[in-house]
C-alpha positions, 0 to 999 in steps of 0.5 A: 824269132829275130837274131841279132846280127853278127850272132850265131843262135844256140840253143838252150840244150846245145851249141850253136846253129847253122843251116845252109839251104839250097833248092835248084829247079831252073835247069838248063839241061835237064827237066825244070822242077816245079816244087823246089822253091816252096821246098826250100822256103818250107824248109828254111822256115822250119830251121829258123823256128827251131833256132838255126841261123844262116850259113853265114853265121847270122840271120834268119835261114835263107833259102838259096835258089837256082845256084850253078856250079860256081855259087854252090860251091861258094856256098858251101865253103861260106857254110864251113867257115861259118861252122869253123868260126862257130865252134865244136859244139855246133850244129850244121844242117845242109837241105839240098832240093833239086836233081840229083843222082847215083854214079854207077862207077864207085857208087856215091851220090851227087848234086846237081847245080843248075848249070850241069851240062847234058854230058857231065865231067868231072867238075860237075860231078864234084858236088858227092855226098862224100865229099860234102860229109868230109868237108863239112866234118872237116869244120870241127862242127860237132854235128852235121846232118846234110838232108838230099831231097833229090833223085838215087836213080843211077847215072852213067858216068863218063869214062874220065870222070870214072878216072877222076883219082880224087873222085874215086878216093872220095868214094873209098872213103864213102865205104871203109873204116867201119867198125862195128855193126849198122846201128846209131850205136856204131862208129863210124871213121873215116881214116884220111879225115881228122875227126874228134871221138865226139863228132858225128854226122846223119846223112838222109835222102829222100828216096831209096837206093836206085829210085826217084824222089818225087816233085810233089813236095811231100818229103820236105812238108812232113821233114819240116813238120818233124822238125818243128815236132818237140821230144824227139832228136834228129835220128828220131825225126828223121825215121818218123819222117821215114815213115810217114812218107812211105806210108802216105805213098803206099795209100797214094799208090803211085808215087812210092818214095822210101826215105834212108838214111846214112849216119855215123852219130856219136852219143846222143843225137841233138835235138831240133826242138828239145829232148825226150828222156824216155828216148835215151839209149834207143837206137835203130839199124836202118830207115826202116827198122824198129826202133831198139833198146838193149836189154841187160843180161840178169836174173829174174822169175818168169811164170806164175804162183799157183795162187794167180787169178786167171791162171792158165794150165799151160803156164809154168810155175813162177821160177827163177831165170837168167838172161846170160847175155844183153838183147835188143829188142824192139821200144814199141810193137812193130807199127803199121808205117813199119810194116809198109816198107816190107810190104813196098818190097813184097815180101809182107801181105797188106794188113789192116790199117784201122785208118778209120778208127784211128788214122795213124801210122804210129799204131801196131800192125795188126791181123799178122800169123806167125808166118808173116811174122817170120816174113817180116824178120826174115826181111828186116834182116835182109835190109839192115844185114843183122839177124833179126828173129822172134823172141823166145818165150823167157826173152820176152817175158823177161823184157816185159816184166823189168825185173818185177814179179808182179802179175802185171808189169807194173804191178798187181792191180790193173786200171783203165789208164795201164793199157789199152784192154777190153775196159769193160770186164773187171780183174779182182774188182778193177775199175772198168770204162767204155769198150774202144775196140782198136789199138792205140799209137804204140807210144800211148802208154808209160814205158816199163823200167827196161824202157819198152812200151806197152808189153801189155794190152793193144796187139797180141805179140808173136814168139817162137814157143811151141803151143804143141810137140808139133809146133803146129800151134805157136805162143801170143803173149801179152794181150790186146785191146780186145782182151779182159785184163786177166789176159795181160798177165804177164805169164799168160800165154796163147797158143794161135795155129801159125797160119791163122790170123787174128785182127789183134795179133802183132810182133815186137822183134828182137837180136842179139847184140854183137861184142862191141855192142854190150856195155859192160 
């Protein structure tokens, strides 16, 4: 892609593009980092593919390598110059690739030029994620994503950068003026600096809180396969990122990195390449967890007619609900990437991957009880700090048929090219194929109108129904790709001892959204 000089590229759905990427691996004083340059090339190519310019304002993006304390710092402010003169519509990506830390005394984050001595003051400490945001912000720019390939390991500060009062007050301003509750749906302000209602920011880092990131190159090779990847914006691209990572290191086994983020995006996130409409009004609460969609309050019939083929015993006959208040619930089935992180933290068992079938991180978990299931919540609401649960019964079928009260969710007749099902047996005459005898990446299928995929067919999902007084045995709805399509009924119900585990059986996840979170 050539740019002429003197131009700042744009986009065709969006503003102006910059990108200012540096790669520090010449360390004086610290180890030297092998991988950095191809980082930093890596990344500096993806970005220019995708339609971003210099942090100048024009050329292809260049790959800064080996600055000192001095040279970053002329870069960055020629980065918010340039973003200034481009406009409030523009786009700003900052990479950094290189050492990097936490500091113990308030908690920030930060960069490392190359020139950083043994015992750091306060000048070269002065490069925090914190102040990065605010400034970069502070251009006007519309949106800015800062990418930290870099080490969170925590770092003992010396007692007079402690005392560093401009420090300090970056790092209040790190932690306050939120409002509302984690989410790409929040707000988040920072009151000492003047933003516009429609500015937002995405801060990722390649590795968790108090961990080490890696010189492999494994982070910035898929971050820059991701964005070259169409139909998904930024958020959507860096948790797919996420996700990948920590799964290629939980199968590698010995270099365990957990990609997160830190955001405060504003409407719809930009997009790298281009958009997808079926991920409008999506939405997630941290690295790890699922991706959301609030389902509005409403009234609908759940169960089946007496007259429904396949009908089961234990379902209710067809009768008229009402949902009071909206819910998220989870866009796919929890998937296998997903599951990882939980299991990373030991508080899930390994499952099954059906890498042999189908390598893919994006298919279900798969082989879960109801007590791993209730594992999984449990956690997930540890790591985002909102109370996640199973879904109720009338939930989940409400969600599942979309305002239908057809006996699938999209309508009488089932085929082949509905779901993901035991394609060899017939419902009321349908069509059959051959017998595939695995599940399908979560996002195969056509979303239903609430904008949740596969509802029916691939993996079995867990809700808190009762099979039993006892509740020894719980409710599956929703069928597998092990089922006959009967099964994926959308009032069909499977009553599973809690403890027993089946190669078919996942989740999908929901919470009830807080006050400032329903649109009315």
């Amino acid at each position: 892609m050539a740019f002429a000089p003197g131009t700042v590229a744009q986009a065709a759905s969006g503003g102006p593009r910059l990108a200012l990427v540096i790669a520090n691996g010449q360390y004086r004083n610290f180890d030297k980092l092998v991988v950095t340059a191809n980082d930093g090339d890596r990344m500096a190519s993806a970005l220019t593919a995708t339609g971003f310019v210099n942090a100048t304002g024009s050329g292809a993006v260049e790959a800064y390598r080996d600055l000192d304390l001095v040279q970053m710092r002329q870069k960055i402010a020629e980065f918010r110059e340039a973003l200034k003169a481009a406009g409030p519509e523009a786009f700003g990506v900052l990479y950094f690739s290189g050492h990097g830390a936490a500091l113990s005394s308030y908690g920030d984050l930060v960069l490392l030029p190359v020139d950083a001595p043994p015992q750091l003051g306060s000048d070269h400490v002065s490069l925090t994620r914190a102040r990065l945001t605010r400034e970069l912000l502070g251009s006007g720019a519309k949106n800015v994503l800062i990418v930290l390939d870099m080490c969170r390991n925590v770092l003992d500060v010396p007692p007079e950068v402690a005392r560093d009062p401009g420090m300090v007050a970056d790092a209040a301003r790190s932690t306050s003026g939120v409002v509302g509750s984690k989410g790409l749906r929040r707000i988040v302000r920072d009151t000492d600096t003047a933003l516009r209602p429609d500015q937002g920011y995405l801060v990722a880092f390649s590795t968790s809180a108090d961990q080490v990131a890696f010189d492999n190159g494994a982070f910035s090779r898929i971050l820059a396969e991701e964005v070259r990847r169409p139909l998904q914006n930024i958020a959507d691209a860096l948790k797919r990122t996420s996700d990948r990572v920590a799964v290629a290191g939980l199968k590698g086994g010995k270099t365990l990195q957990k990609p997160t983020f830190d955001y405060g995006l504003q409407g719809s996130p930009p997009c790298f390449v281009s958009c997808d409409a079926n991920a409008q009004d999506r939405f997630y609460d941290c690295a790890n967890c699922p991706y959301l969609r609030a389902i509005p309050s409403g009234t609908a019939v759940v169960g089946s007619t007496a007259s429904e083929a396949g009908r089961g015993s234990d379902e209710p006959i067809q009768r008229q609900v009402t949902i009071e208040r909206p819910f998220a619930m989870s866009v796919f089935e929890v998937t296998i990437s997903e599951w990882a992180a939980c299991v990373r933290d030991r508080a899930c068992r390994p499952v099954a991957d059906w890498s042999k079938e189908n390598p893919n991180p994006l298919l279900p978990a798969t082989g879960i009880s109801f007590e791993d299931a209730q594992a999984y919540v449990a956690w997930l609401s540890v790591q985002s700090g909102l109370p996640y649960r199973l879904p109720t019964e009338v939930e989940w079928e409400y969600a599942a048929r979309a305002n239908s009260s057809s006996v699938f969710p999209w309508g009488d007749e089932i085929s082949p090219s509905d779901a993901n099902y035991d394609q060899t047996a017939s419902y009321r005459g349908s069509p059959t194929s051959p017998y595939r005898g695995y599940p399908e990446a979560v996002a195969a299928y056509p979303p239903n109108a609430f904008g949740l995929y596969q509802m029916a067919g691939n993996a079995w999902e867990w809700t808190d129904g009762c099979g039993d007084g006892q509740c020894k045995a719980r409710i599956l709805r929703g069928g597998s790709f092990e089922s006959t399509p009967g099964e994926l009924r959308v009032a069909n119900r499977l009553a599973v001892g809690g403890g027993r585990k089946r190669d078919d059986s996942g989740l999908r996840i929901v919470r009830d959204l807080n006050a400032d979170e329903v649109i009315h």
